[in-house]
Each structure stands twice: as structure tokens, then as C-alpha cells.
C-alpha positions, 0 to 999 in steps of 0.5 A: 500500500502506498501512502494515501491507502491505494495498492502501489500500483494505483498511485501514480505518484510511484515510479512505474518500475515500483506500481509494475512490481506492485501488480505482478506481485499480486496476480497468480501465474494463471493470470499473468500467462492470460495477459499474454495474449493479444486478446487479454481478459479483465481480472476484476479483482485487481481492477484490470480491464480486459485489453485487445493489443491489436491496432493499425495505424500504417499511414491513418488509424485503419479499420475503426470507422472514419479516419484520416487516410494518409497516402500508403508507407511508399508514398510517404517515402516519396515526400523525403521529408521526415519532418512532414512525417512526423507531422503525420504521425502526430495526427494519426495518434491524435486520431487514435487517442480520441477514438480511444477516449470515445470508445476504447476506454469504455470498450477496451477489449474490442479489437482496433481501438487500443493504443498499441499500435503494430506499425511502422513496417521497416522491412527493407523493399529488396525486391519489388515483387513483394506485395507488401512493399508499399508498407514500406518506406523503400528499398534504402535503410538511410532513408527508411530509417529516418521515416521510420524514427520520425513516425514513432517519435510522433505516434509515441508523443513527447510527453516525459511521463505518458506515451499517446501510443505504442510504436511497434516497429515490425517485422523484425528483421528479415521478412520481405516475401515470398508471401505465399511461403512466409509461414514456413519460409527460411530466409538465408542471409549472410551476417554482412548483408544482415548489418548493411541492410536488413538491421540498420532500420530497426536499431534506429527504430529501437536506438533512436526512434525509442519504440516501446515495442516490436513485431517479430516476422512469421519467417525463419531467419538462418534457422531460427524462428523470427518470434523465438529467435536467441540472435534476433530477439536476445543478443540483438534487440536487448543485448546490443541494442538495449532494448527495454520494450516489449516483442508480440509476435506476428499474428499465428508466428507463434503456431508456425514454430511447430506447425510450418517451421517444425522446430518444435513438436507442440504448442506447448513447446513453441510457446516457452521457447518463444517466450524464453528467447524474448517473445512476450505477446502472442498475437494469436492464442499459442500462449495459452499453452503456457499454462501446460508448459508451465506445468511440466516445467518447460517454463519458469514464473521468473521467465513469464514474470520477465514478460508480463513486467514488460507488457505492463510496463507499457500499460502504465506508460499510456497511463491506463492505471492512472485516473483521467486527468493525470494523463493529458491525452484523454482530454483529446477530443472525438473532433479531431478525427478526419477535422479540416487541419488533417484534411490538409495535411492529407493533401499536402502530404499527397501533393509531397508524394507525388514524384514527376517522371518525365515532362516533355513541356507539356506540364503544367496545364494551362487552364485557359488554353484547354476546354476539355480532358478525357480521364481513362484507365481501369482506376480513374474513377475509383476511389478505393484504390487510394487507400492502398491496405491498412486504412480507415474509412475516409469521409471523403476522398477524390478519385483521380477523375473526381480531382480533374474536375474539381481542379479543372474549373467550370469551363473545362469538361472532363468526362472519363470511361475505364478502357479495360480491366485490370484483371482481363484480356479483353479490348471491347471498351478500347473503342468508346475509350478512343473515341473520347480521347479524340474529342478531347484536347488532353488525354489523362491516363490512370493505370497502375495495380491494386490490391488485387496485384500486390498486397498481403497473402489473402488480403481482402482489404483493398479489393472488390468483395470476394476478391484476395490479394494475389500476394507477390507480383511475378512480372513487373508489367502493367497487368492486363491490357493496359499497356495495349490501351496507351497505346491505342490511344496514343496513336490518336496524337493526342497529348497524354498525361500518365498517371500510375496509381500503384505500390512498386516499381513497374516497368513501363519501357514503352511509355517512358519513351513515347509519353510526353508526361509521367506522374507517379502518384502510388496508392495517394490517399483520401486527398489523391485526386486533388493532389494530383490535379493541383500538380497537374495544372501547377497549383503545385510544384512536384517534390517526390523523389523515387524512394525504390529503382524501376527497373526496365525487367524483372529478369534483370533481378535475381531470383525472389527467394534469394535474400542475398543483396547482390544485385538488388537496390541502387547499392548493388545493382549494375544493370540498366534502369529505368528512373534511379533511386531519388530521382524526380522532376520539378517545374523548376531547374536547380544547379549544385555548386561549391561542394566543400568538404572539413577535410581532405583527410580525416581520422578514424574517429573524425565527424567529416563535414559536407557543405554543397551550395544549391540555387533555383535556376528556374522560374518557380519557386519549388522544393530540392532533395539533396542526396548525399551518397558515399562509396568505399574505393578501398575496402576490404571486403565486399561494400555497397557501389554507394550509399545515401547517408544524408539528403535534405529538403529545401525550399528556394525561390527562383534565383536563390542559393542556399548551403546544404551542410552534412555530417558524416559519422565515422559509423557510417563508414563502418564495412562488414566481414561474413561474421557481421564483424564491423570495422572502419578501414583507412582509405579513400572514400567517393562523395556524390551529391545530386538530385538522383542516387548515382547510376551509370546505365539509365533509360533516361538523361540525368542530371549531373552531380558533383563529386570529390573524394576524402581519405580516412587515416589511422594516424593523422599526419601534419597534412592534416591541418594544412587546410587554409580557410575550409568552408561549413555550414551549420545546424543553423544554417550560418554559412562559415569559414573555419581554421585549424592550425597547421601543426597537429596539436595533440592538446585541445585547442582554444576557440575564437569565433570572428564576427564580420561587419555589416558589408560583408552579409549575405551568402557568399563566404568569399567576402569575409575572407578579405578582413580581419583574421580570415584575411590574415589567413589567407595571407599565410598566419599560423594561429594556434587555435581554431577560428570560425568566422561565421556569414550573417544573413543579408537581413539580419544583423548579429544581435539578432542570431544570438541563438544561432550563434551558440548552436554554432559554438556547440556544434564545434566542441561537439565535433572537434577537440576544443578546450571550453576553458578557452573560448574568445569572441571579436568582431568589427564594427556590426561584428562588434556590436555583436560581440558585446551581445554575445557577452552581455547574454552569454557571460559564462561561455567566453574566457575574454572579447575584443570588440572593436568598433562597436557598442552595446546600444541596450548600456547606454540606456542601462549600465545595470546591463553591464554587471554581468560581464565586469569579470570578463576580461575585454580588449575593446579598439575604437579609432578617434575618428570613426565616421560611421560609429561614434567613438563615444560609444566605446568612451561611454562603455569603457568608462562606466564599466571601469567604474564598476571594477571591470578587466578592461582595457581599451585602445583608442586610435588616434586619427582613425576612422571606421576601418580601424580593425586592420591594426588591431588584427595586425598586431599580434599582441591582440593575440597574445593577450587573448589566448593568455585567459582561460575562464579559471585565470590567466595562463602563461602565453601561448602565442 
């Protein structure tokens, strides 16, 4: 009992780890085994409500009534906007608390009403036969583990004591078909692909994502059953990952250990070894047989305790044992569901998915110059298949027909007829569909797949009452005769806008080359047709980007059964494609310039830092992906052709330029031996940045990229260090110039961060090399300490980015070795005013500032100000004759702060104006006098 006289586990004054320990303490072992099951039954008399573990929520709050439907996982991915995702998430576990609160709180035991939720699905697409790809955020695991993390960070909430849900990253780890077979099916895998592909989403699921729970697969992998595997589940997920959650197995996985897998001979049996190697929840009914294995001793209290503890830990976590108002999510309302804001985020997520193949000049439309559109194809009218699987019922949703012709506008018709069936040979309906296209002056065709073609094994959800998903695709053509369709109606000489609605790749050889547009729209969601005609008429400009390769033919792949990555995915794959992985068109045309690097040559423990400069040289404002990629020229053992470690969306307006920065772990460039050992090895490695993952054999022209290489080394040499003046950009988006001393110090180094002055603002760092220490760099100084010069943005002045000032301090001591002891700051003129702010708001940070030719404006109104930074030691410059800021400034500070007992020393230049600054810097007393402080005193000099 606690001490307001409720057991432990009602005070939610406790810490969880105690109320947990408090229940299990009070439930027979019967009960315990009960709440094992996915479908866990009440036990009144600890006041434990029966609870049904089992919900979805894949891109919106699936199969419990009304819901936002968001565009499928594949969809999602095209965006490559992790932000937008996050976005996403949050709203889909807004959705899923309200209805909770509605109905779940009341009716807990009734299935898709809980809070735990068995999404995201970070299996990697390897091949784009699997019909559960679209569940996926692709076939790279940079890219679907940045999804991934964002999605479970916003379906679990920030709140520091309650979830808003459970993220259950699944199917760990190696699942991705063959449908039909994955009751039964070993997936053979070697431990270095294992590390580089199949792995590294879940860990960043479980490292970085913090998800409370996973999903294991109903396949084997290397023998071992997924849900009850030692290597997975053990030395994997809790040992090396730290794992504290809890594992529910796939749906009947647990049956399948004896059943299919024959492993074991029982149910009985099955359920302790699953249970024993770190399987707590049977989504099925398995479990049960515990009670017997629990009984012929197959299985200890301690061991089902392990579980249970597990599986109550996250109930407390949703606060389901604490009293309505301690928990802030109940007070969500029922309105939220399907409400305006979501709405819109539906369509600009759609809009974000959308992913432009190919435009000879023909988009965007011109409304005033076309009076009629003929909409055709086996899915032009149906609203259905925006859904994808998984999903919830939309109060409204826009076929592609049905956008056209809200986006159209009254004075264009547009009239639609299917032309074919997906699932027939038969061309009746050819004629009344080219008849319309002839009469029409611009023709959209809607073709692609359905559920029907690619989905779950069995999956009626998605299709036609009576019709079960076929599961895997074993060709990567248009299904029936829709590639005769196009191109009957081609042959009309009509323009034709291509519009495919599917999940995976498909190979469309003959419409890449003879259809003047293509849009890749995937299964868009309730908000599809919209985004679709505001795209089409470019009330939108096209940002996605391909998040899989289509391939030109399936029998370029291996075969599907193998699970060895030769030759699969942009990172192995050396045949012909059609579009590369990342690409996508805009209405726009954007140029990459100025590709940096931190360093030529790095250590093996070094971060190696990337900058690239990118500028809108079209004529709309539009969105830029970023795609950095990476390859080993040197190693050792067999690698990746390239890997994407970094992208980036950015907005510019026509003409503007921006610097993209990125930063390059040393784990990044980790390889792997057959025994999944990981190393870093010296050598030299390529970077290529573009808009398209790198591909020497396309169907298509791309664009170029730019390239450099960088060395990794065990030993650092003096070369090292040898670098003048490398340029970086920062968290915050200050572009800056950044020294380090040519002799290789092996002590940490004191910092000085350099603040320009008001002519040199804007974004090109070539102006700040020409002042102050930056140019005495460049005329060949040596200074024995690092020195960032940042460039402030051509509208603000330093006072204003205070903030981003410090994130750029805290950016170098996190990457390099800087003694925060020996920090400095100086600046001229507006730099000087903005090293008088810096001290005035950070008097703890800098161990001494020489602002020359500035003023604190705040001081001379309230010398008050100026008492928290008496113990700085300050060298303030200032020329007699300054015609641009009075000298009384500086008179003023210095007197008053010298009467108030500051360590300040002040040098007034007789006959000198503004420019000042060029004998200060000049003299390397400056210098000397201030490397000498340190926060803790002075030091001997050093300089």
C-alpha cells in the first residue's frame, strides 16, 4: 500500500518500475500467462480491464470507422521529408487517442481501438515483387530509417511521463516475401548483408526512434524462428541494442514454430521457447499453452514474470492505471478525427508524394488554353484504390477523375470511361475509350495495380468483395491490357498525361519513351485526386523523389527467394534502369555548386563535414532533395557501389542559393566481414551529391552531380591541418569559414569565433575572407587555435542570431577537440556590436572579447546591463575618428564599466576612422593577450 491507502500500483505518484512490481506481485501465474495474449481478459479483482493489443495505424488509424487516410508507407517515402512525417504521425495518434477516449476506454477489449499500435513496417523493399512493399518506406535503410524514427517519435508523443501510443516497429528483421511461403519460409542471409541492410532500420527504430515495442516476422531467419529467435530477439534487440520494450509476435508466428517451421513438436513447446528467447505477446492464442508448459516445467514464473513486467510496463506508460486527468491525452477530443487541419495535411502530404517522371513541356496545364480532358484507365474513377491496405474509412476522398474536375474549373469538361480491366484480356471498351480521347484536347491516363496485384497473402482489404490479394507480383508489367490501351490511344496524337496509381516499381519501357508526361502518384490517399490535379495544372510544384529503382525487367533481378543483396537496390545493382533511386522532376531547374568538404583527410574517429551550395535556376519557386551518397574505393571486403547517408529538403525561390551542410559519422563508414564483424578501414572514400542516387546505365538523361573524394587515416599526419580557410555550414544554417592550425596539436585547442561587419552579409563566404583574421589567413598566419568566422544573413544583423550563434559554438566542441576553458569572441564594427551581445547574454561561455568598433546600444540606456560581464576580461579598439560609429560609444562603455571594477582595457586610435580593425588584427599582441585567459585565470602565453 502506498501512502494515501491505494495498492502501489494505483498511485501514480510511484515510479512505474515500483506500481509494475506492485501488480505482478499480486496476480497468480494463471493470470499473468492470460495477459499474454493479444486478446487479454479483465481480472476484476485487481481492477484490470480486459485489453485487445491489436491496432493499425500504417499511414491513418485503419479499420475503426472514419479516419484520416494518409497516402500508403511508399508514398510517404516519396515526400523525403521526415519532418512532414512526423507531422503525420502526430495526427494519426491524435486520431487514435480520441477514438480511444470515445470508445476504447469504455470498450477496451474490442479489437482496433487500443493504443498499441503494430506499425511502422521497416522491412527493407529488396525486391519489388513483394506485395507488401508499399508498407514500406523503400528499398534504402538511410532513408527508411529516418521515416521510420520520425513516425514513432510522433505516434509515441513527447510527453516525459505518458506515451499517446505504442510504436511497434515490425517485422523484425528479415521478412520481405515470398508471401505465399512466409509461414514456413527460411530466409538465408549472410551476417554482412544482415548489418548493411536488413538491421540498420530497426536499431534506429529501437536506438533512436525509442519504440516501446516490436513485431517479430512469421519467417525463419538462418534457422531460427523470427518470434523465438536467441540472435534476433536476445543478443540483438536487448543485448546490443538495449532494448527495454516489449516483442508480440506476428499474428499465428507463434503456431508456425511447430506447425510450418517444425522446430518444435507442440504448442506447448513453441510457446516457452518463444517466450524464453524474448517473445512476450502472442498475437494469436499459442500462449495459452503456457499454462501446460508451465506445468511440466518447460517454463519458469521468473521467465513469464520477465514478460508480463514488460507488457505492463507499457500499460502504465499510456497511463491506463492512472485516473483521467493525470494523463493529458484523454482530454483529446472525438473532433479531431478526419477535422479540416488533417484534411490538409492529407493533401499536402499527397501533393509531397507525388514524384514527376518525365515532362516533355507539356506540364503544367494551362487552364485557359484547354476546354476539355478525357480521364481513362481501369482506376480513374475509383476511389478505393487510394487507400492502398491498412486504412480507415475516409469521409471523403477524390478519385483521380473526381480531382480533374474539381481542379479543372467550370469551363473545362472532363468526362472519363475505364478502357479495360485490370484483371482481363479483353479490348471491347478500347473503342468508346478512343473515341473520347479524340474529342478531347488532353488525354489523362490512370493505370497502375491494386490490391488485387500486390498486397498481403489473402488480403481482402483493398479489393472488390470476394476478391484476395494475389500476394507477390511475378512480372513487373502493367497487368492486363493496359499497356495495349496507351497505346491505342496514343496513336490518336493526342497529348497524354500518365498517371500510375500503384505500390512498386513497374516497368513501363514503352511509355517512358513515347509519353510526353509521367506522374507517379502510388496508392495517394483520401486527398489523391486533388493532389494530383493541383500538380497537374501547377497549383503545385512536384517534390517526390523515387524512394525504390524501376527497373526496365524483372529478369534483370535475381531470383525472389534469394535474400542475398547482390544485385538488388541502387547499392548493388549494375544493370540498366529505368528512373534511379531519388530521382524526380520539378517545374523548376536547380544547379549544385561549391561542394566543400572539413577535410581532405580525416581520422578514424573524425565527424567529416559536407557543405554543397544549391540555387533555383528556374522560374518557380519549388522544393530540392539533396542526396548525399558515399562509396568505399578501398575496402576490404565486399561494400555497397554507394550509399545515401544524408539528403535534405529545401525550399528556394527562383534565383536563390542556399548551403546544404552534412555530417558524416565515422559509423557510417563502418564495412562488414561474413561474421557481421564491423570495422572502419583507412582509405579513400567517393562523395556524390545530386538530385538522383548515382547510376551509370539509365533509360533516361540525368542530371549531373558533383563529386570529390576524402581519405580516412589511422594516424593523422601534419597534412592534416594544412587546410587554409575550409568552408561549413551549420545546424543553423550560418554559412562559415573555419581554421585549424597547421601543426597537429595533440592538446585541445582554444576557440575564437570572428564576427564580420555589416558589408560583408549575405551568402557568399568569399567576402569575409578579405578582413580581419580570415584575411590574415589567407595571407599565410599560423594561429594556434581554431577560428570560425561565421556569414550573417543579408537581413539580419548579429544581435539578432544570438541563438544561432551558440548552436554554432556547440556544434564545434561537439565535433572537434576544443578546450571550453578557452573560448574568445571579436568582431568589427556590426561584428562588434555583436560581440558585446554575445557577452552581455552569454557571460559564462567566453574566457575574454575584443570588440572593436562597436557598442552595446541596450548600456547606454542601462549600465545595470553591464554587471554581468565586469569579470570578463575585454580588449575593446575604437579609432578617434570613426565616421560611421561614434567613438563615444566605446568612451561611454569603457568608462562606466571601469567604474564598476571591470578587466578592461581599451585602445583608442588616434586619427582613425571606421576601418580601424586592420591594426588591431595586425598586431599580434591582440593575440597574445587573448589566448593568455582561460575562464579559471590567466595562463602563461601561448602565442
Amino acid at each position: 500500500m502506498g501512502n494515501t491507502g491505494i495498492p502501489a500500483y494505483l498511485n501514480s505518484d510511484l515510479s512505474i518500475h515500483q506500481r509494475v512490481e506492485d501488480l505482478l506481485g499480486r496476480m497468480t501465474v494463471h493470470e499473468k500467462i492470460s495477459q499474454m495474449l493479444h486478446k487479454s481478459p479483465p481480472i476484476p479483482r485487481l481492477g484490470i480491464p480486459g485489453y485487445n493489443w491489436w491496432n493499425e495505424c500504417l499511414h491513418g488509424v485503419g479499420r475503426a470507422g472514419y479516419a484520416t487516410v494518409f497516402p500508403q508507407a511508399i508514398g510517404l517515402a516519396a515526400t523525403w521529408n521526415p519532418e512532414l512525417i512526423y507531422r503525420v504521425a502526430t495526427a494519426i495518434s491524435d486520431e487514435a487517442r480520441a477514438k480511444y477516449n470515445q470508445k476504447g476506454r469504455v470498450e477496451v477489449h474490442d479489437i482496433y481501438y487500443g493504443l498499441t499500435f503494430w506499425t511502422p513496417n521497416v522491412n527493407i523493399f529488396r525486391d519489388p515483387r513483394w506485395g507488401r512493399g508499399q508498407e514500406t518506406y523503400g528499398e534504402d535503410p538511410f532513408l527508411t530509417s529516418r521515416m521510420g524514427v520520425n513516425f514513432i517519435r510522433g505516434l509515441q508523443g513527447d510527453h516525459p511521463k505518458y506515451l499517446k501510443t505504442v510504436a511497434t516497429p515490425k517485422h523484425f528483421a528479415v521478412h520481405s516475401g515470398p508471401e505465399a511461403e512466409r509461414h514456413g519460409f527460411n530466409a538465408e542471409v549472410s551476417m554482412r548483408d544482415m548489418r548493411t541492410t536488413y538491421l540498420p532500420a530497426f536499431k534506429a527504430a529501437v536506438v533512436d526512434g525509442q519504440a516501446e515495442s516490436v513485431m517479430g516476422a512469421y519467417n525463419r531467419t538462418n534457422g531460427e524462428a523470427c518470434c523465438a529467435s536467441t540472435s534476433l530477439l536476445q543478443h540483438i534487440l536487448r543485448e546490443e541494442w538495449g532494448f527495454e520494450g516489449h516483442v508480440v509476435s506476428d499474428c499465428g508466428a507463434i503456431s508456425d514454430v511447430f506447425k510450418h517451421h517444425q522446430i518444435v513438436e507442440s504448442a506447448a513447446e513453441a510457446a516457452s521457447l518463444a517466450v524464453k528467447n524474448g517473445c512476450d505477446l502472442n498475437c494469436g492464442e499459442t500462449y495459452q499453452f503456457l499454462v501446460e508448459a508451465f506445468d511440466q516445467d518447460l517454463i519458469s514464473e521468473e521467465i513469464i514474470n520477465r514478460s508480463v513486467r514488460r507488457l505492463l510496463q507499457a500499460r502504465f506508460k499510456l497511463g491506463m492505471f492512472d485516473s483521467f486527468e493525470k494523463v493529458p491525452y484523454n482530454f483529446i477530443p472525438s473532433s479531431i478525427v478526419d477535422c479540416p487541419v488533417h484534411r490538409h495535411l492529407a493533401l499536402e502530404t499527397a501533393r509531397e508524394s507525388i514524384v514527376l517522371l518525365k515532362n516533355d513541356d507539356l506540364l503544367p496545364l494551362k487552364r485557359e488554353k484547354i476546354h476539355s480532358i478525357a480521364v481513362i484507365g481501369p482506376k480513374a474513377d475509383d476511389e478505393l484504390v487510394l487507400r492502398g491496405n491498412y486504412y480507415g474509412e475516409p469521409v471523403e476522398a477524390y478519385s483521380i477523375y473526381q480531382g480533374l474536375v474539381e481542379r479543372s474549373g467550370k469551363d473545362i469538361c472532363v468526362k472519363t470511361l475505364p478502357g479495360c480491366d485490370l484483371t482481363s484480356d479483353s479490348q471491347k471498351d478500347f473503342d468508346e475509350a478512343i473515341n473520347l480521347a479524340e474529342n478531347s484536347d488532353i488525354v489523362v491516363m490512370v493505370l497502375g495495380l491494386s490490391q488485387l496485384f500486390e498486397g498481403e497473402e489473402g488480403q481482402e482489404e483493398g479489393n472488390l468483395p470476394g476478391e484476395r490479394s494475389f500476394g507477390d507480383r511475378s512480372s513487373l508489367d502493367l497487368p492486363g491490357v493496359q499497356e495495349e490501351l496507351l497505346k491505342a490511344i496514343h496513336e490518336t496524337g493526342k497529348p497524354i498525361i500518365l498517371v500510375l496509381l500503384n505500390g512498386s516499381a513497374v516497368a513501363i519501357n514503352w511509355a517512358n519513351e513515347n509519353v510526353k508526361a509521367i506522374l507517379e502518384a502510388w496508392y495517394p490517399g483520401q486527398a489523391g485526386g486533388l493532389a494530383v490535379g493541383d500538380v497537374i495544372f501547377g497549383d503545385y510544384n512536384p517534390t517526390g523523389k523515387l524512394p525504390v529503382t524501376f527497373y526496365q525487367d524483372v529478369n534483370d533481378l535475381p531470383p525472389f527467394r534469394d535474400y542475398s543483396m547482390a544485385e538488388r537496390t541502387y547499392r548493388y545493382f549494375t544493370g540498366k534502369t529505368i528512373y534511379p533511386f531519388g530521382y524526380g522532376l520539378s517545374y523548376s531547374t536547380f544547379k549544385f555548386s561549391k561542394l566543400r568538404l572539413y577535410a581532405s583527410v580525416i581520422g578514424l574517429d573524425e565527424i567529416q563535414k559536407v557543405s554543397v551550395s544549391v540555387t533555383n535556376t528556374g522560374t518557380v519557386e519549388g522544393d530540392e532533395v539533396v542526396q548525399l551518397y558515399v562509396s568505399d574505393h578501398e575496402a576490404s571486403v565486399p561494400v555497397p557501389n554507394y550509399s545515401l547517408m544524408g539528403f535534405e529538403k529545401t525550399h528556394l525561390v527562383p534565383g536563390e542559393t542556399k548551403i546544404v551542410q552534412f555530417n558524416i559519422s565515422p559509423s557510417e563508414l563502418v564495412c562488414y566481414d561474413e561474421d557481421g564483424y564491423g570495422f572502419i578501414e583507412p582509405g579513400r572514400f567517393n562523395i556524390f551529391i545530386g538530385d538522383h542516387a548515382p547510376s551509370n546505365d539509365c533509360a533516361i538523361q540525368l542530371s549531373d552531380g558533383l563529386e570529390t573524394l576524402f581519405e580516412v587515416v589511422e594516424e593523422l599526419q601534419e597534412k592534416k591541418y594544412a587546410l587554409e580557410l575550409g568552408e561549413g555550414f551549420c545546424i543553423e544554417k550560418l554559412p562559415y569559414l573555419f581554421y585549424k592550425p597547421k601543426t597537429n596539436h595533440t592538446e585541445k585547442l582554444p576557440l575564437i569565433l570572428f564576427l564580420h561587419g555589416m558589408g560583408s552579409r549575405g551568402d557568399d563566404l568569399t567576402s569575409i575572407r578579405i578582413q580581419g583574421l580570415p584575411m590574415h589567413i589567407e595571407n599565410g598566419a599560423d594561429y594556434p587555435c581554431i577560428i570560425v568566422s561565421p556569414q550573417c544573413p543579408q537581413t539580419k544583423t548579429w544581435i539578432d542570431l544570438s541563438r544561432e550563434l551558440n548552436r554554432l559554438i556547440d556544434e564545434i566542441l561537439e565535433t572537434y577537440s576544443v578546450d571550453k576553458e578557452r573560448i574568445y569572441i571579436t568582431g568589427l564594427s556590426m561584428g562588434g556590436f555583436g560581440t558585446w551581445r554575445m557577452l552581455l547574454e552569454n557571460p559564462d561561455r567566453f574566457a575574454a572579447a575584443a570588440p572593436i568598433c562597436g557598442g552595446m546600444i541596450e548600456a547606454l540606456y542601462n549600465p545595470e546591463l553591464l554587471k554581468a560581464i565586469i569579470n570578463i576580461p575585454i580588449w575593446n579598439f575604437h579609432g578617434d575618428a570613426d565616421s560611421v560609429v561614434p567613438v563615444e560609444n566605446s568612451d561611454y562603455l569603457v568608462k562606466t564599466l571601469k567604474e564598476m571594477g571591470a578587466k578592461i582595457r581599451y585602445t583608442r586610435y588616434p586619427g582613425v576612422d571606421h576601418d580601424s580593425w586592420t591594426e588591431t588584427y595586425a598586431n599580434p599582441a591582440l593575440l597574445q593577450w587573448m589566448l593568455s585567459k582561460t575562464r579559471k585565470g590567466d595562463k602563461l602565453k601561448t602565442y
